[in-house]
FINU-257142 format. One line per 4 residues: number of its first residue (from 1); their letters; for each residue x, y, z of N, C-alpha, C, O. Coordinates in pm, whole numbers, plus 50000, padded with zeros to 5 digits. Each point is the difference from the previous one (the first is absolute). Example, Ala and Ser with C-alpha at 12.3 -4.5 7.8 and 13.67 -1.06 7.14 Angstrom:
BEGIN
1) as) 51319 49431 50780 49911 50119 50000 50090 50120 50000 50104 49998 50066  49861 50107 49862 50082 50119 50006 49923 50109 50073 50051 50111 50017
This chain:
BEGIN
1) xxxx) 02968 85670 82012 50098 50044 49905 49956 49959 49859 49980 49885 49961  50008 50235 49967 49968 49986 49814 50133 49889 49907 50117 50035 49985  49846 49885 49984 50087 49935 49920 50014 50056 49868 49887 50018 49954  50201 50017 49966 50033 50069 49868 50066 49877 49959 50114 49958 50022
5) xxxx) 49757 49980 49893 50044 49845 49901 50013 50100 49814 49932 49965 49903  50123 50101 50094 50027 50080 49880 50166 49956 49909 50117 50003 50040  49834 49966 49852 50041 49943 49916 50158 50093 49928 49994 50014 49877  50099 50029 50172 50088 50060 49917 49992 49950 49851 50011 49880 49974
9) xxxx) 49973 50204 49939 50014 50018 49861 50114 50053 49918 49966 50101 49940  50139 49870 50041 50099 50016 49876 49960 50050 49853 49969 49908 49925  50027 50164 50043 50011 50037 49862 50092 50042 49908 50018 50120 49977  50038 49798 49971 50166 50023 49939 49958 50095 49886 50096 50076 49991
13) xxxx) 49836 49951 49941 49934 50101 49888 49945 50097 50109 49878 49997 50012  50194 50094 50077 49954 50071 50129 49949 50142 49894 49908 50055 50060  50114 50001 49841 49975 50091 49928 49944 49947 49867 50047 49914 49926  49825 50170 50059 49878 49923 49909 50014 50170 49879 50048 50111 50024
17) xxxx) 49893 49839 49868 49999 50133 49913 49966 50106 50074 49920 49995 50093  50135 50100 49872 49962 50140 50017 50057 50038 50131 49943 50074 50080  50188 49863 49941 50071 50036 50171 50117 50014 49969 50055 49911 49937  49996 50173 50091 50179 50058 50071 50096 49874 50008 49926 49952 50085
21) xxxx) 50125 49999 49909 50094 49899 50048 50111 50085 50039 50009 50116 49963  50111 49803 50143 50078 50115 50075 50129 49971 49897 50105 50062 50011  49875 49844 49896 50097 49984 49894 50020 50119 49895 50103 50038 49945  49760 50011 50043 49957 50041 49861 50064 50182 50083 50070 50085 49947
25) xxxx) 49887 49914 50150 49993 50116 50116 50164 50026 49994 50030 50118 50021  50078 49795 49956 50108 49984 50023 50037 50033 49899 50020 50120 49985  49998 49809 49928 50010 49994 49834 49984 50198 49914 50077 50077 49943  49840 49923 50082 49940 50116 49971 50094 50093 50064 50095 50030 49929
29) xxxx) 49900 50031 50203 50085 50061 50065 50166 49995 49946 50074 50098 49991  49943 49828 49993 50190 49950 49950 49957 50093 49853 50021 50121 50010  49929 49837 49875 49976 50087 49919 49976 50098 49977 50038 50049 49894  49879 50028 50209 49994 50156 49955 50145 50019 50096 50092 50021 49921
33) xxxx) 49945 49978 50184 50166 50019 50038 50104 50006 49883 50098 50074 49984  49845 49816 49933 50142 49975 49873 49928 50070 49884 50079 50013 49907  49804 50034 50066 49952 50072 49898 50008 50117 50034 49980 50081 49909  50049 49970 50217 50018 50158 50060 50142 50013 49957 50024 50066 49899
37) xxxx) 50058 49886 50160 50165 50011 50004 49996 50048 49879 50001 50119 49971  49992 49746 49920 50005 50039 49856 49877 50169 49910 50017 50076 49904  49936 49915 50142 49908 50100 49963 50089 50115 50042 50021 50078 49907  50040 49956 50214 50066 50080 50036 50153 50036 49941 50060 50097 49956
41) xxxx) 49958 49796 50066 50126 49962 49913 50038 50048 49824 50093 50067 49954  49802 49873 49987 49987 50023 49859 49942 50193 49958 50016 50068 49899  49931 49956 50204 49971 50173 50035 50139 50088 49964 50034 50077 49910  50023 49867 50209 50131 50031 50053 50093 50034 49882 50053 50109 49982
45) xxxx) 49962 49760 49924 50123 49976 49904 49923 50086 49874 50073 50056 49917  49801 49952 50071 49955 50077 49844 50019 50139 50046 49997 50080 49906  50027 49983 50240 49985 50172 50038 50193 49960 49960 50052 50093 49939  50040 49793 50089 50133 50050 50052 50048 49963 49849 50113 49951 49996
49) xxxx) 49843 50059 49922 50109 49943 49910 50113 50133 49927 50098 49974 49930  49854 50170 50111 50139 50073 49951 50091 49970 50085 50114 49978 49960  49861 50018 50143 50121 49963 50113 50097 49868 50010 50111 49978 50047  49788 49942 49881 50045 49857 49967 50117 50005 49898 50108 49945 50020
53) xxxx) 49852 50141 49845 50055 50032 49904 50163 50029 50042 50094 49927 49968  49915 50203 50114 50087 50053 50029 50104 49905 50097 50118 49980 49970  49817 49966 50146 50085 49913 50104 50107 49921 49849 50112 50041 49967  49798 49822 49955 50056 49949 49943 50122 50093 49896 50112 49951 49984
57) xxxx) 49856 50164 49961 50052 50044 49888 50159 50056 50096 50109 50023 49947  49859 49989 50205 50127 50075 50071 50094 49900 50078 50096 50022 50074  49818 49811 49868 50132 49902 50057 49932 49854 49947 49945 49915 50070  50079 50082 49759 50004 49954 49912 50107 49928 50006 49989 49898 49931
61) xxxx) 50143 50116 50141 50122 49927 50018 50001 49951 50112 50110 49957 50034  49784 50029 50059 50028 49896 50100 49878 49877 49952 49985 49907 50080  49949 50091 49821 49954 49889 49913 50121 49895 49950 50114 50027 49959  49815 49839 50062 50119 49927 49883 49843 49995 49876 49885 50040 50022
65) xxxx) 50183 49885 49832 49943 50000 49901 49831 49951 49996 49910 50055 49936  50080 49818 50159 49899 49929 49965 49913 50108 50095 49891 50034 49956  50146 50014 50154 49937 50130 50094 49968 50104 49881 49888 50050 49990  50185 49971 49948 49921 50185 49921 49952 49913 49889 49914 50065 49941
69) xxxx) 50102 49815 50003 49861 49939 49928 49864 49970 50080 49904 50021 49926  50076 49956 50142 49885 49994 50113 49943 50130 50016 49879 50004 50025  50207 50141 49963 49991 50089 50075 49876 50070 49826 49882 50034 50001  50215 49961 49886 49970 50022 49895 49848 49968 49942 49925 50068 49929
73) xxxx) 50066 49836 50115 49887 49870 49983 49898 50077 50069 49902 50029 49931  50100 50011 50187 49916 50076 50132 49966 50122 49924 49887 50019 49957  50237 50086 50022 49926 50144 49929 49947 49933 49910 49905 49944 50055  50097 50032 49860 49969 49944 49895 49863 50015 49990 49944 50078 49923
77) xxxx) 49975 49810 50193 49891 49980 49989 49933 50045 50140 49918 49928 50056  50120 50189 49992 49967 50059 50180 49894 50028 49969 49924 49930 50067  50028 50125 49876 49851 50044 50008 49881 49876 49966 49903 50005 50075  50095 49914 49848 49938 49898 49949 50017 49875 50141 49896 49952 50044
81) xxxx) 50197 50019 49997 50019 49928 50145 49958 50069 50114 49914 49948 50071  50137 50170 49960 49890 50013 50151 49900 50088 49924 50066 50100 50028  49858 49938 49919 49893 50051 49975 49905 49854 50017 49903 49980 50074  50161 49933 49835 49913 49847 49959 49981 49950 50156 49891 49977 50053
85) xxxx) 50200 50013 49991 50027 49966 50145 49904 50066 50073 49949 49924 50082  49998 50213 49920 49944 50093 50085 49876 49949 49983 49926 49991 50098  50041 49978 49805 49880 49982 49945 49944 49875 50023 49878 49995 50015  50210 49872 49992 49966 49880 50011 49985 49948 50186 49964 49894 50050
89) xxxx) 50077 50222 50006 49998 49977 50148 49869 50068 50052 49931 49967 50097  50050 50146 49808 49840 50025 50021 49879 49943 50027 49923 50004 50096  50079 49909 49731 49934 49901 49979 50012 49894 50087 49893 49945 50026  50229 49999 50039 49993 49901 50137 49905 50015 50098 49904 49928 50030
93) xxxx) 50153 50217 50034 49927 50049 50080 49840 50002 50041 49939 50007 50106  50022 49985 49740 49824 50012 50013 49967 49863 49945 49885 49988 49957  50210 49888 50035 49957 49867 49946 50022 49912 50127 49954 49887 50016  50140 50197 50093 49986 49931 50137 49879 50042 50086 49933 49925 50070
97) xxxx) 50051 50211 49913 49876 50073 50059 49889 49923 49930 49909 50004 50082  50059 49946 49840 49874 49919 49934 49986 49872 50067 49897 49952 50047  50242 49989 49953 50015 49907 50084 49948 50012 50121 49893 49950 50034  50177 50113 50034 49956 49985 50138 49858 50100 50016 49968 50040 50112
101) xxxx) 49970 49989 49793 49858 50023 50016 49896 49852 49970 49879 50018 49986  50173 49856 50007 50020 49888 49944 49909 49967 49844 49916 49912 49979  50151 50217 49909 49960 49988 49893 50097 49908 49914 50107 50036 49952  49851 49873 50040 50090 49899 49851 50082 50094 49929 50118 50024 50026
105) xxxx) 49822 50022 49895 50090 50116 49886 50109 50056 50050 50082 50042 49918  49946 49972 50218 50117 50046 50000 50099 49889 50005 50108 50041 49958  49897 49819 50082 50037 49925 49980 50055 49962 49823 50098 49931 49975  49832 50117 49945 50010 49954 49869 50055 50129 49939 50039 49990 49884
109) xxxx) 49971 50136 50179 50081 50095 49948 50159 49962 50050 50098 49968 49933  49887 50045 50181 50130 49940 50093 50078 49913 49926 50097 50034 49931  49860 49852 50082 50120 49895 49903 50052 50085 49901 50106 50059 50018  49806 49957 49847 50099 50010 49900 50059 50110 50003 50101 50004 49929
113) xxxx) 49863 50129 50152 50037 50118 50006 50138 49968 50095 50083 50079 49957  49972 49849 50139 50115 49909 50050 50099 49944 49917 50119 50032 50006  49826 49870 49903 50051 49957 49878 50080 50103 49960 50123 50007 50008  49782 50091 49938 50063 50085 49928 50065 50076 50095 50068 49900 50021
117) xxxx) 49981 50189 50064 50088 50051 50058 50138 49893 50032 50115 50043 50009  49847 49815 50003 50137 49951 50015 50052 50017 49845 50106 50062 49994  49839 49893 49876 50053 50018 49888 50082 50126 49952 50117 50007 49962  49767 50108 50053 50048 50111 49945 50130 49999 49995 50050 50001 49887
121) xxxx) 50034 49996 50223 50152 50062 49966 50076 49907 49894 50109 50039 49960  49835 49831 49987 50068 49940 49895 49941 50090 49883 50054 49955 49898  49874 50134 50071 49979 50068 49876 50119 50079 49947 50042 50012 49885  50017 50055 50267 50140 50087 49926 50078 49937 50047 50081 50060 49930
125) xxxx) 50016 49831 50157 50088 49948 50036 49952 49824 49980 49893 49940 49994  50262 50020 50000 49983 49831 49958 49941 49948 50141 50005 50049 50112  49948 49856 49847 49951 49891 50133 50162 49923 50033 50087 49957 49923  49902 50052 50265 50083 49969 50060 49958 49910 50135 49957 50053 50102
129) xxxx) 50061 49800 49881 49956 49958 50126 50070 50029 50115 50111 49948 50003  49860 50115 50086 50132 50025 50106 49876 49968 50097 49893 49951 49966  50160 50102 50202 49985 49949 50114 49837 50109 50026 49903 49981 50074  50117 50093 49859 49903 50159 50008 49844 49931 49938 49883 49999 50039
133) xxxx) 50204 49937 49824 49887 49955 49954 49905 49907 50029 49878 50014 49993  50183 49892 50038 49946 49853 50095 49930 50081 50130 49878 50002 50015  50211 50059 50072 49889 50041 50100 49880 50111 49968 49910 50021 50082  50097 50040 49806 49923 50092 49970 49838 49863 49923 49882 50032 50012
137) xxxx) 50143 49890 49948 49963 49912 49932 49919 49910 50106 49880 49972 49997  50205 49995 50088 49914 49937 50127 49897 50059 50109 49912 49951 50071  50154 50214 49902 49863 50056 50117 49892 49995 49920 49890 49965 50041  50144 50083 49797 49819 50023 49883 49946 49883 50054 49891 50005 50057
141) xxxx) 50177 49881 49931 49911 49869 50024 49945 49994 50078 49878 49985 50001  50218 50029 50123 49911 50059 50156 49893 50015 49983 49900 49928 50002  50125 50202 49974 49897 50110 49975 49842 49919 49970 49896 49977 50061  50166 49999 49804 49893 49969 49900 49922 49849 50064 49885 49960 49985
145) xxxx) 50234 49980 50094 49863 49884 50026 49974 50031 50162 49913 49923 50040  50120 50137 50031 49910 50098 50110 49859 50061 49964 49887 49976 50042  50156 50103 49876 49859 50058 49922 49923 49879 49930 49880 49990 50022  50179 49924 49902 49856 49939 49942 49985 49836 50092 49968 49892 49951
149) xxxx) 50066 50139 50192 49976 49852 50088 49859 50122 50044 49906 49966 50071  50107 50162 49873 49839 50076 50116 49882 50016 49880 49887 50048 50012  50165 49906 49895 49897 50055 49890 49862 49890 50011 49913 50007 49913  50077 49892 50199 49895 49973 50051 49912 50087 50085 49886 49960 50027
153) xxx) 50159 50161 50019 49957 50068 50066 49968 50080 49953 49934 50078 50069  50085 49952 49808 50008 50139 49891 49817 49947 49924 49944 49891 49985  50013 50281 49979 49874 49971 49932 50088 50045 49829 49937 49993 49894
């Protein structure tokens, strides 16, 4: 009988540059899901806005005040928000795809292009800490330090 005196080896750094991690594999996936929705989404609202127009203009009285200021605020600036929107989920899209091709740069588009989508909506409406915001605030972070715990893996 062959004796197998072989040494099990551990390697806690189990993924070396230039490899997949099932994090990054994960990570990635959740994003184009939430960069699709929105991509679709923001499609959706720049084809519907006569209809939008009209719903609101035919029950304007089931608004209370601070509702048709919100609403006002929205026409206001509909085209400049989901167009901006349409556009900035694009750009996700191909800064996660860089990513998970494990190019750095998309990592460094990603953040601030994040940044900036949580900001934007304080350009036309006041900043409001509510419950939306905090959790909207905690997935970027997520996000963002998911992606750069792989940017060892990234060229």
């Amino acid at each position: 009988m062959e004796e197998n005196n072989e040494v099990l080896e551990f390697d806690l750094d189990q993924h070396h540059q230039g490899e997949l991690t099932s994090t990054l594999k994960v990570s990635s996936i959740l994003s184009w899901i939430m960069a699709g929705i929105m991509i679709v989404m923001c499609g959706l609202m720049l084809l519907a806005k006569g209809t939008l127009e009209t719903v609101l203009a035919e029950n304007t009285g089931d608004f209370s005040g601070e509702q048709l200021n919100a609403m006002e605020v929205l026409m206001e600036n509909y085209y400049s928000i989901f167009l901006s929107n349409f556009i900035f989920y694009i750009i996700s899209v191909v800064a996660v795809i860089l990513m998970y091709k494990l190019k750095k740069i998309g990592f460094y588009i990603y953040v601030p292009l994040h940044i900036l989508i949580m900001a934007f909506p304080y350009t036309y409406q006041p900043f409001v800490l509510d419950g939306g915001t905090i959790f909207s605030l905690a997935i970027l972070v997520t996000f963002i330090a998911l992606y750069g715990s792989n940017l060892k893996h990234m060229k």
